[in-house]
Steps between C-alpha positions, in 0.01 A plus 500: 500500500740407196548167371890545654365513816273169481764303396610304770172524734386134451501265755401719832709330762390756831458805642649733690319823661299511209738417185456220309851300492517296158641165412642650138637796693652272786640241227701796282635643807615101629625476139740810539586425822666135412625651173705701816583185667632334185736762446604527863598095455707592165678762671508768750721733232238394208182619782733798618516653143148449421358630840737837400371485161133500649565761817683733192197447286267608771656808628539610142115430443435680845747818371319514154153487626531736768643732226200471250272559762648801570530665179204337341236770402226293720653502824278612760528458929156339449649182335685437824239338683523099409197425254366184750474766774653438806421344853714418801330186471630398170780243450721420221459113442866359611681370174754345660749725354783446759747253509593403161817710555590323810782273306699752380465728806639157748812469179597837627486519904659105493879499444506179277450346123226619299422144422439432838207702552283293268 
């Protein structure tokens, strides 16, 4: 394992079927996710443009990766199988990736001031 990947795995908070759940891992992700709620309080047009800056920047990575690993010389159908292996009884450790997006998406069904939402 690469220094990268070490980074953050201090502090081991839990676990969940098996995976260690780290307090450096849990306190970036808390980190982004206020960072999120911040701009959500400054402004649902300031969080709109970023969250289309981010969705653009992620379908572009998705587009360009998907195209280098089909003309790169290495491609093979034996690097499709995931390199952890794979069990039904695996979980993905919930990252509580929902909801920061909440503001804006209220702003839009509700018929009144931006300013209100806050």
């Amino acid at each position: 394992m690469d220094e990268s990947a070490v980074i953050l795995k201090w502090g081991l908070h839990y676990q969940v079927v098996g995976y260690d759940v780290w307090l450096g891992e849990m306190l970036l992700a808390m980190g982004i996710l206020i960072l999120f709620g911040i701009l959500n309080i400054l402004g649902v047009k300031k969080a709109g443009i970023v969250q289309t800056i981010l969705a653009a920047l992620l379908g572009i990575s998705v587009v360009t990766l998907t195209i280098a690993a089909l003309v790169s010389s290495k491609t093979s159908l034996a690097n499709m199988a995931p390199w952890w292996g794979f069990h039904k009884s695996d979980a993905i450790v919930p990252w509580a990736y929902v909801g920061f997006d909440t503001i804006p998406q209220a702003a839009e069904e509700f018929k009144f001031s931006y300013k209100k939402v806050s």
